[in-house]
C-alpha positions as CSV (number, residue, x, y, z in Angstrom):
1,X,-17.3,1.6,-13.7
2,X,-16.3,1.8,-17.4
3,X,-15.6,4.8,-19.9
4,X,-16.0,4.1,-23.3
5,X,-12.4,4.1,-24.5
6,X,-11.9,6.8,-27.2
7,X,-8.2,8.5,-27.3
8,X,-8.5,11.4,-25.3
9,X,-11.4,10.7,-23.4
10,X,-10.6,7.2,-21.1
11,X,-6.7,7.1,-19.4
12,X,-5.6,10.3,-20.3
13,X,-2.5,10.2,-17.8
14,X,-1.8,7.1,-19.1
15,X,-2.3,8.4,-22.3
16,X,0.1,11.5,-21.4
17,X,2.9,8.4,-21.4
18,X,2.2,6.6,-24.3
19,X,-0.5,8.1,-26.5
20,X,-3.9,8.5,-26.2
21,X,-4.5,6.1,-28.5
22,X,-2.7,3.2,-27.2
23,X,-4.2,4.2,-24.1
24,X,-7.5,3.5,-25.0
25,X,-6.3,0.3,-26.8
26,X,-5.1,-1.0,-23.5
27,X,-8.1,0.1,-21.4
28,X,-10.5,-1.4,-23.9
29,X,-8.5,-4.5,-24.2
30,X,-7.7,-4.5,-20.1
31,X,-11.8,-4.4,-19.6
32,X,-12.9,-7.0,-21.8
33,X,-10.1,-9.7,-20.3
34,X,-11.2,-8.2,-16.9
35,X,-15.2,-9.1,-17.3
36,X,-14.6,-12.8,-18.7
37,X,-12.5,-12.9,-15.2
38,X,-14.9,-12.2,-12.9
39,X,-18.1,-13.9,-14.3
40,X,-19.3,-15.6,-11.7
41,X,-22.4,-17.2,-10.5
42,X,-22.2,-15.7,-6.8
43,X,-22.9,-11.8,-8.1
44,X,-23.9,-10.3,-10.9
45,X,-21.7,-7.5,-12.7
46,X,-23.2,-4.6,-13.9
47,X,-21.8,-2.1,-16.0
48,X,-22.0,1.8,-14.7
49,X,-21.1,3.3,-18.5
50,X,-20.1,7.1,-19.3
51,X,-20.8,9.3,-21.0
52,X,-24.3,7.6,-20.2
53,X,-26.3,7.7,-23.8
54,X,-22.9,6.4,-25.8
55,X,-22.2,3.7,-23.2
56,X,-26.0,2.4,-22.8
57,X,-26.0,2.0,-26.6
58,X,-22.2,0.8,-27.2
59,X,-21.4,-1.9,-29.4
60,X,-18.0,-2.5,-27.3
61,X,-19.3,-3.7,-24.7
62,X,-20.4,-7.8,-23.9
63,X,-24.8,-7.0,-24.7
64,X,-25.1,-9.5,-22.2
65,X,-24.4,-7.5,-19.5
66,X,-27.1,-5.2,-18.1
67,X,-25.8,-1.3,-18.1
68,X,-26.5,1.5,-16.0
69,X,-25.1,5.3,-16.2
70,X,-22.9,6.9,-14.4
71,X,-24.5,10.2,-14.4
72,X,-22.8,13.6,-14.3
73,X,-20.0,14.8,-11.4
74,X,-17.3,14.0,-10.4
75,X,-16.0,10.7,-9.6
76,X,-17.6,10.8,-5.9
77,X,-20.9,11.9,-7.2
78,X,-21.1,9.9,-9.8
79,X,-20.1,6.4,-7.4
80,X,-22.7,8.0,-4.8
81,X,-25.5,7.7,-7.5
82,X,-24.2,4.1,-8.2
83,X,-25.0,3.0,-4.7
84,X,-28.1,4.8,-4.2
85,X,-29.9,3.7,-8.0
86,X,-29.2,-0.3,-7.2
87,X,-31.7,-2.6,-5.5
88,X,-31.0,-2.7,-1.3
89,X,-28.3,-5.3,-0.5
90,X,-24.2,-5.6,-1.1
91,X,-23.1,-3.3,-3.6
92,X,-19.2,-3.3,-4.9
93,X,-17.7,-0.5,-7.4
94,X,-14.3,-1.7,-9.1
95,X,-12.5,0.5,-11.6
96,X,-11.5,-1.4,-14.8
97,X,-7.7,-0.7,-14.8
98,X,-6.9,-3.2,-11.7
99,X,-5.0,-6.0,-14.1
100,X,-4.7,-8.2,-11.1
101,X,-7.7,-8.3,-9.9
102,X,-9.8,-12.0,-9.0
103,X,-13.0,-13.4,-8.6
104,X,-11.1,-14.3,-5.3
105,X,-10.7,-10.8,-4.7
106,X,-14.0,-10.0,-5.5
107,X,-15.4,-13.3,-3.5
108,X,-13.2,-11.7,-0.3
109,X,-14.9,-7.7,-0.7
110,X,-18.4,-9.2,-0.7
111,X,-17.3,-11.7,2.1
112,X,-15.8,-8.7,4.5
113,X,-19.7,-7.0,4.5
114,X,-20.8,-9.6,6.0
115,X,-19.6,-8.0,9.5
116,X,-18.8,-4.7,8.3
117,X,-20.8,-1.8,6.4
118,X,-17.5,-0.9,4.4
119,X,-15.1,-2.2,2.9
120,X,-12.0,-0.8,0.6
121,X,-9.4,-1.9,-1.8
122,X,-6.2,0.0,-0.6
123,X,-3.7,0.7,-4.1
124,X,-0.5,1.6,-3.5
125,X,-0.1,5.3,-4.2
126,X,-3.0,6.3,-1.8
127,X,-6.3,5.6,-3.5
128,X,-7.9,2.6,-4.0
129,X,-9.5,0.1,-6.7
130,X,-12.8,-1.3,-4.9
131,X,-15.3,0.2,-2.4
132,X,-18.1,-1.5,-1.2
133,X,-21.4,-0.9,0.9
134,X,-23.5,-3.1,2.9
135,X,-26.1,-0.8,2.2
136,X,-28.3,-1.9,5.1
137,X,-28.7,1.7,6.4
138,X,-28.7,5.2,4.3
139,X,-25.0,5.8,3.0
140,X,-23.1,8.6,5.0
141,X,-24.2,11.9,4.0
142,X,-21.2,13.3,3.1
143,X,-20.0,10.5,1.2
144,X,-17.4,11.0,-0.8
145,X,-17.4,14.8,-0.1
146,X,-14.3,16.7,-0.6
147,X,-11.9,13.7,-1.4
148,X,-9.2,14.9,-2.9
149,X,-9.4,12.2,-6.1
150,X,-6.5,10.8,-8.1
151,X,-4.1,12.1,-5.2
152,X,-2.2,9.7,-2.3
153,X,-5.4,11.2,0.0
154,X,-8.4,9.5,-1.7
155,X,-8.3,6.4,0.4
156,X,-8.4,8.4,3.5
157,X,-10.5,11.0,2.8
158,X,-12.7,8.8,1.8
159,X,-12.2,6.7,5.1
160,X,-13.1,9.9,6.5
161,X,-16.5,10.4,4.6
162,X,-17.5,7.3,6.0
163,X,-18.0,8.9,9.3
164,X,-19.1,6.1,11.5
165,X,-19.7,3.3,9.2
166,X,-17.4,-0.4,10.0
167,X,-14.6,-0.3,7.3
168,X,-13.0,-3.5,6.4
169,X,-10.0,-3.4,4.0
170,X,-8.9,-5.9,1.5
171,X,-6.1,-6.8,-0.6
172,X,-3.6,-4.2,-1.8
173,X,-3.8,-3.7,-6.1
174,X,-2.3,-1.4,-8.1
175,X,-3.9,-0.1,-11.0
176,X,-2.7,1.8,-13.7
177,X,-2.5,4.8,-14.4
178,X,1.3,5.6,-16.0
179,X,4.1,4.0,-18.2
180,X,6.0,3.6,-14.6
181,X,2.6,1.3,-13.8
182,X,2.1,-0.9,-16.5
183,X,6.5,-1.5,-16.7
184,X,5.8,-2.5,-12.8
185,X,3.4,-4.7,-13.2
186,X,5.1,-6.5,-16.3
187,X,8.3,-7.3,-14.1
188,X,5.8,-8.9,-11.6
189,X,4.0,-11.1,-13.7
């Protein structure tokens, strides 16, 4: 899931740290590195753009990847409608601000539906940076209903819209959303 990066309108906490501007600099910059990663052969990536008419006909994006939109609501609504416009089969969502992230990683979500319906990719202040359906069965019908988003509840509120669906979890990635974030992850690398 991608927002075209204008100042003000992609990263705006970030943006609250170091200036909109720059902000949208490193998403757009963090996004492209991020697709020529995880290219593979084994799935195909498709690009759920907002707003939807300026992301379907952006010029910042690789044209080789197909596009879908994200549609209107919030970020639960708009994942939901994800999930349920795709063909049947393995569906995973990743946000684009997950600098760590692997085709290994990726590889290990698609791998973990295999004997689950679920599976999630825990980040360390609560929420998380990949969920993925089996999809071999109508999602939950309160999916994603009242997660508290961009809070340390998302993960398990969203556990809890799940209701009785097999959760597997992956590995632990931080994304970014602050200064404090991307400082962290420079004194990893």
């Amino acid at each position: 899931m991608v927002k075209e990066p204008r100042p003000g309108r992609v990263k705006t906490r970030l943006g609250r740290d170091i200036g909109m501007t720059a902000a949208a600099w490193w998403f757009r910059h963090q996004t492209r590195r991020l697709l020529r990663r995880l290219q593979d052969p084994r799935w195909e990536l498709i690009l759920s753009v907002a707003p939807d008419h300026e992301g379907l006909q952006s010029r910042i994006w690789p044209a080789h990847l197909p596009r879908i939109p994200q549609g209107s609501g919030d970020l639960g609504q708009r994942m939901k409608q994800v999930f349920d416009s795709l063909p049947p089969g393995p569906v995973c969502i990743i946000g684009a601000d997950i600098p760590e992230i692997s085709r290994r990683h990726i590889w290990k979500a698609f791998a973990s539906l295999g004997r689950h319906e679920a599976t999630l990719g825990p980040a360390p202040d609560g929420g998380y940076w990949l969920i993925g359906l089996k999809r071999c069965r109508p999602s939950p019908k309160g999916l994603f209903e009242q997660v508290r988003w961009s809070t340390t509840h998302a993960l398990q509120d969203t556990l809890t819209s799940l209701s009785d669906f097999t959760v597997a979890r992956v590995d632990v990635l931080r994304d970014i959303d602050s200064a404090k974030d991307l400082k962290d992850l420079g004194s990893v690398r």
